[in-house]
C-alpha positions in Angstrom: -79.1 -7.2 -35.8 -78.5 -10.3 -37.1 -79.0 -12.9 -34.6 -81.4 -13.0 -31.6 -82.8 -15.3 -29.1 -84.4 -13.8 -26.3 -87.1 -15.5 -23.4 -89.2 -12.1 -21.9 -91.0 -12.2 -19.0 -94.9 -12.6 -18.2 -95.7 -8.8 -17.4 -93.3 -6.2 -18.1 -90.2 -6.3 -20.6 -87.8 -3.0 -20.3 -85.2 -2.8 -23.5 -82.7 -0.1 -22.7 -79.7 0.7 -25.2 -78.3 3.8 -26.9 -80.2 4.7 -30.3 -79.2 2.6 -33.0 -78.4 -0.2 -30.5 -81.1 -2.2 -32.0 -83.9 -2.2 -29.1 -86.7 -1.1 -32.2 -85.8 -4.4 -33.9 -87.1 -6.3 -31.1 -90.4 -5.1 -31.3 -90.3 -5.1 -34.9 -89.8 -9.0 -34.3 -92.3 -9.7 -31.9 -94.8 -7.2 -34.1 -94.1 -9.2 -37.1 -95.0 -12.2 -36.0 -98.4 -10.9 -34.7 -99.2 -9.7 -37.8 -97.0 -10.4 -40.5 -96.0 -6.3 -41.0 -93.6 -3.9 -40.2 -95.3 -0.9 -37.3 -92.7 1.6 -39.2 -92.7 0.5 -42.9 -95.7 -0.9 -45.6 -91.6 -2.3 -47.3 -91.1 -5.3 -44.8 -87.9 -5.5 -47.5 -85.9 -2.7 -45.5 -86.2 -5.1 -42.8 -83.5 -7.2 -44.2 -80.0 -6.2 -43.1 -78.0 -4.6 -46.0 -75.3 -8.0 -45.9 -78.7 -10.5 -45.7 -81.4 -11.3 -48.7 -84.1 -12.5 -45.8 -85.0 -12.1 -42.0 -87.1 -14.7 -40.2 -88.7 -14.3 -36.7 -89.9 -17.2 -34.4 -92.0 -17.2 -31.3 -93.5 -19.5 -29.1 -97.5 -17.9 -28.0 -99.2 -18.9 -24.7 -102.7 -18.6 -24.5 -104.9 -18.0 -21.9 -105.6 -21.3 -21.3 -101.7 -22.2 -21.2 -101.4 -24.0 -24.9 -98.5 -23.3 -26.8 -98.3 -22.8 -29.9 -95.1 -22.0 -32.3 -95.7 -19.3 -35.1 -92.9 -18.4 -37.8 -92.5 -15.4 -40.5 -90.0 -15.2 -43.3 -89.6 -12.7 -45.9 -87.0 -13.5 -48.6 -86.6 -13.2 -52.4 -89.7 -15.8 -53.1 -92.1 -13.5 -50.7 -93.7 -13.8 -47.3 -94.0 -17.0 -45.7 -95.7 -17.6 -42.4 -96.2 -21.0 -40.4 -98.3 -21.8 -37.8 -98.1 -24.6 -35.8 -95.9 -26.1 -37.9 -98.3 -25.6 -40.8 -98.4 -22.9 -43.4 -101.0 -20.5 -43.7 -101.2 -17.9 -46.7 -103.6 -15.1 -44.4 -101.6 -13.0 -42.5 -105.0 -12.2 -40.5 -104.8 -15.5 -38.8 -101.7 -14.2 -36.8 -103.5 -11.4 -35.3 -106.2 -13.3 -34.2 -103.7 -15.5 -32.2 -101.4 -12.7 -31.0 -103.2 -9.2 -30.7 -101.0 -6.7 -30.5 -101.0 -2.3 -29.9 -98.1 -0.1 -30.6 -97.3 3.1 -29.2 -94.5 5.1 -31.0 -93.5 8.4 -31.1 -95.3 8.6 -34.4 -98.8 7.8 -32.5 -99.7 11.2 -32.1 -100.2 11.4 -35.3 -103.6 10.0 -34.6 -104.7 12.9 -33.6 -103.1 15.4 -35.9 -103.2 13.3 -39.7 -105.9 12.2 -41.6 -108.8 10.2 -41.0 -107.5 6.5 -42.0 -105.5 6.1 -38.8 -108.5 6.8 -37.1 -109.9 4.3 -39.0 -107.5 1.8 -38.5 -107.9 2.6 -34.3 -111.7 1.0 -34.7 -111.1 -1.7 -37.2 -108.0 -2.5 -34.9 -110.7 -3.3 -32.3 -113.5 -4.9 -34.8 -111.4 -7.6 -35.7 -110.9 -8.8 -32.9 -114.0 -8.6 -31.1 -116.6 -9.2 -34.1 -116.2 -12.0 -36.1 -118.2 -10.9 -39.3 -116.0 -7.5 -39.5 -113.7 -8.3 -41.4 -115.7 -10.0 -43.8 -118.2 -7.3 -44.0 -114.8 -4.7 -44.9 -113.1 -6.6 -47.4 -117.0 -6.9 -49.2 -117.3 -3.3 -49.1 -113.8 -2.5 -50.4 -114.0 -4.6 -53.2 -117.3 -3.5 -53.8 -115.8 -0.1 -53.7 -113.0 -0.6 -56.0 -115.7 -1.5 -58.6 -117.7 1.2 -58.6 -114.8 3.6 -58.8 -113.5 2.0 -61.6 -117.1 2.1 -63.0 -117.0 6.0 -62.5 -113.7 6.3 -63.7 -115.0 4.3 -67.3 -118.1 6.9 -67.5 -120.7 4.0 -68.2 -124.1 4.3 -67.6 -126.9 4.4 -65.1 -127.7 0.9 -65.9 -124.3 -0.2 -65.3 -123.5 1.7 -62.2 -126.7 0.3 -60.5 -125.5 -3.1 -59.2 -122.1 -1.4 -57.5 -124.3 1.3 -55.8 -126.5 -1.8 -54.2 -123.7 -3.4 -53.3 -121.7 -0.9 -52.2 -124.6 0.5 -49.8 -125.6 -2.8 -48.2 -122.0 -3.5 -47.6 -121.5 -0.3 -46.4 -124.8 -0.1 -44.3 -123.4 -3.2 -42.4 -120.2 -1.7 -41.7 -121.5 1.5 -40.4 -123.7 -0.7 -37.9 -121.1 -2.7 -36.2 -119.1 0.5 -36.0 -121.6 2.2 -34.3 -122.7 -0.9 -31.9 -118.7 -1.0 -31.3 -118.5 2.5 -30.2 -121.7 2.3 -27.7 -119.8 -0.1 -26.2 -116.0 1.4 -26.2 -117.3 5.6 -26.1 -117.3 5.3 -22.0 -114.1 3.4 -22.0 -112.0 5.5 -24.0 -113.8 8.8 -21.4 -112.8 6.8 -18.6 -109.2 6.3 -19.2 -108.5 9.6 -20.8 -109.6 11.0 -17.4 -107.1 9.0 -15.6 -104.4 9.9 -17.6 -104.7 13.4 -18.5 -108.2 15.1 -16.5 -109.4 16.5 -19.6 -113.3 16.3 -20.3 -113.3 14.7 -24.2 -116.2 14.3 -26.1 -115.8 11.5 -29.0 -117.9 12.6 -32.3 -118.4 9.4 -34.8 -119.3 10.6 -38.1 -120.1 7.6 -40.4 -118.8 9.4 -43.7 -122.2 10.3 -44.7 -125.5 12.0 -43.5 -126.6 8.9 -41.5 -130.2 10.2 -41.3 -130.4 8.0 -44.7 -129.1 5.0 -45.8 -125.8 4.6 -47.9 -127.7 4.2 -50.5 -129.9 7.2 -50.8 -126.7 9.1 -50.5 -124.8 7.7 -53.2 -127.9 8.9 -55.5 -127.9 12.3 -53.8 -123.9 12.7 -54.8 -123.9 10.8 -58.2 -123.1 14.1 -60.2 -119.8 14.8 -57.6 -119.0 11.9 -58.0 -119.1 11.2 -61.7 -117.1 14.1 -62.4 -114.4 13.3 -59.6 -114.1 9.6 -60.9 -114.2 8.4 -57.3 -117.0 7.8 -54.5 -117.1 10.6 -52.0 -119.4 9.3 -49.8 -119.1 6.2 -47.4 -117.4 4.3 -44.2 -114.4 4.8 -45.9 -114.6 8.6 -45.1 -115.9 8.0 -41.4 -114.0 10.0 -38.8 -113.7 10.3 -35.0 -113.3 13.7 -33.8 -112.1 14.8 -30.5 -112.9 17.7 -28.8 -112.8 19.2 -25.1 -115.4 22.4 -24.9 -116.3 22.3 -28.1 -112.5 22.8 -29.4 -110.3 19.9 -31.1 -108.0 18.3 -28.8 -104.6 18.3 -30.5 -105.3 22.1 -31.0 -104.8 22.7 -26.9 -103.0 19.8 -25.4 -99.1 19.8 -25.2 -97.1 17.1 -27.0 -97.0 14.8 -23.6 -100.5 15.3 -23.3 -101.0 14.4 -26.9 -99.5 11.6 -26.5 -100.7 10.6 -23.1 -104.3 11.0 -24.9 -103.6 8.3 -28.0 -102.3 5.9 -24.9 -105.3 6.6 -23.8 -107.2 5.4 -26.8 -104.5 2.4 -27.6 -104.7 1.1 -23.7 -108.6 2.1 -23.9 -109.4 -0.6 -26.6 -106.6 -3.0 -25.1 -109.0 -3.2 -21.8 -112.5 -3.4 -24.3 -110.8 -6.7 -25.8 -110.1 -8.0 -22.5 -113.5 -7.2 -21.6 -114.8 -8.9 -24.3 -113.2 -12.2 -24.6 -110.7 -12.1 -22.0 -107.9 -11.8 -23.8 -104.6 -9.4 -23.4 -103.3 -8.2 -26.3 -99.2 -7.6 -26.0 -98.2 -3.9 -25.6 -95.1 -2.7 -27.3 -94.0 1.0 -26.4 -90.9 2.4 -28.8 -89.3 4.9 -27.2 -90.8 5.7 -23.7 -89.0 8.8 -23.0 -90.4 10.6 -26.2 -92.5 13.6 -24.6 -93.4 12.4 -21.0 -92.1 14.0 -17.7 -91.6 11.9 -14.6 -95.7 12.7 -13.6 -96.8 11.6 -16.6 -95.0 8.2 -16.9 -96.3 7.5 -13.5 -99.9 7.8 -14.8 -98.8 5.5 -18.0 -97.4 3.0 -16.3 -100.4 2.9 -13.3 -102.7 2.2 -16.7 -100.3 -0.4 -18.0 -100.5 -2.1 -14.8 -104.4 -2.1 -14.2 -104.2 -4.1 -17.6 -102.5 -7.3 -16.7 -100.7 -7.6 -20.6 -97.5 -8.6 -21.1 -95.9 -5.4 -22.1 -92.6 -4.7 -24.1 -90.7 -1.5 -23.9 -87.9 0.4 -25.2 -85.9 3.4 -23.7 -82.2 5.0 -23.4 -82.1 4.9 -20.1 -83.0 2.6 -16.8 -84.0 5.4 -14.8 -87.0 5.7 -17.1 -88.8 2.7 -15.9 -87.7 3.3 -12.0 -91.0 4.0 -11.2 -91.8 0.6 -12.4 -92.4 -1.3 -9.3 -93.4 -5.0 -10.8 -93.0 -8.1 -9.5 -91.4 -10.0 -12.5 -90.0 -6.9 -14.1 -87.1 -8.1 -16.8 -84.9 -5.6 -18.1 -82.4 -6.1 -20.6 -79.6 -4.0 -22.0 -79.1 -3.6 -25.6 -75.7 -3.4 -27.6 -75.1 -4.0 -31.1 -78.7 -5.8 -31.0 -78.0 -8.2 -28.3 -79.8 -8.2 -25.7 -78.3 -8.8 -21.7 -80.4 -9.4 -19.0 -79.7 -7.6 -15.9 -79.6 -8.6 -13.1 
């Protein structure tokens, strides 16, 4: 793609092309400017066409209240740059806190199959944006963290150790608290909506990362001598999990692909509704690839959730019939070829 100006509609964008047409790239666009990142790459370099040494994306965001505001992201040979406004800004965070986005790809059910940290990132997704001291409190504990496996990793002493393993368990004990408030609040949601979409019974397990019948603390003590001798601290909120299980069995171990990945909309579109809850406001949806996995029954359930939600929601698929069961007002569809898009009418 190398050139792209596109105006979506309010409520529900439909991108149809062949693969390789360049329908991902939009939502790479509109993703990048919410947050500065790539949803398929940590290298926003492989972004960049192959003739090209930079990309730049541009938006225009509407709030809630009808204020517009411009937002800009370029990534060349001298780095990342982002504008605001008109003015530049050097935190990346600052863009998702004006333009909260979720993804669902046909990676997503990976949530429920890989390791813990995407778990992870599934509640600190929703902590930012709904608590303002989160991130604060998780930057203090990973730097804290860093420290004290670096002190592990140099063998030095008791006396040395001592200040990271305070710091490390206050930060940590604050983390594991606004987690915990967060999911009293979200548990019945996520039940609620992975009912509707694929009448299973899930029970949601939170485990903190440690025995949280002591503080983080008291625990760091009781696992000093694994520790020590792995170089690195076992114990923590950066080993919390959620676990999901239906009759005492893990999810992803009896539920079919579509139902797999029904059940991570569930979660995604589940944390979408606790932010509008919250502070009434509708993060934008993107779905890559709506075919992936889903018969015609269970896009009818998807798209009855996406509706209830009010967002503005950005889709991609090979084929119009997909969306048929669609039935917006204000529905856009566009047809992708050689990354242009054409609206049809």
């Amino acid at each position: 793609m190398s050139e792209l100006d596109c105006t979506p509609g309010e409520r529900l964008n439909v991108f149809v092309g062949a693969n390789g047409s360049g329908k991902t790239s939009i939502l790479e666009g509109i993703h990048l400017l919410g947050s500065g990142r790539s949803f398929r790459t940590h290298r926003l370099g492989e972004l960049i066409s192959r003739d090209q040494s930079w990309l730049r994306a541009r938006g225009v965001i509407r709030g809630e209240d009808g204020a517009a505001e411009t937002v800009g992201v370029e990534k060349g040979a001298e780095g990342l740059r982002i504008r605001l406004a008109g003015d530049e800004i050097r935190n990346a965070s600052e863009l998702a806190r004006r333009l909260p986005l979720v993804v669902i790809t046909p990676d997503s059910q990976r949530l429920l199959t890989d390791g813990a940290i995407l778990r992870r990132q599934l509640m600190d997704w929703a902590l930012f944006h709904v608590e303002p001291t989160y991130l604060g409190v998780l930057q203090r504990y990973r730097r804290a963290l860093r420290q004290r496996n670096a002190a592990l990793r140099d063998a030095v002493g008791p006396s040395a150790l001592a200040p990271w393993d305070q710091e490390v368990g206050e930060a940590g004990d604050a983390l594991h608290r606004l987690r915990d408030r967060f999911l009293e609040g979200i548990l019945p949601l996520y039940a609620e909506t992975l009912e509707n979409l694929i009448s299973m019974a899930v029970e949601i397990h939170y485990q903190p990362g440690w025995d949280s019948g002591t503080n983080l603390a008291e625990a760091l003590g009781g696992n000093i001598g694994t520790d020590r001798a792995r170089g690195f601290t076992g114990v923590g909120p950066h080993r919390a999990d959620l676990r999901f299980t239906t009759e005492r069995t893990p999810v992803h171990r009896v539920v079919s692909r579509g139902e797999g990945k029904l059940f991570v909309v569930g979660l995604v579109l589940a944390q979408a509704r606790f932010l509008q809850d919250a502070q009434g406001r509708r993060p934008l949806v993107l779905v890559d690839d709506l075919a992936s996995e889903l018969d015609e029954d269970s896009r009818g359930r998807f798209f009855a959730q996406l509706h209830a939600l009010g967002a503005q929601i950005f889709i991609t698929t090979v084929s119009r019939d997909l969306v048929e069961t669609a039935d917006w007002e204000g529905l856009r569809v566009f047809h992708v070829e050689r990354g242009k898009p054409l609206k049809m009418v």
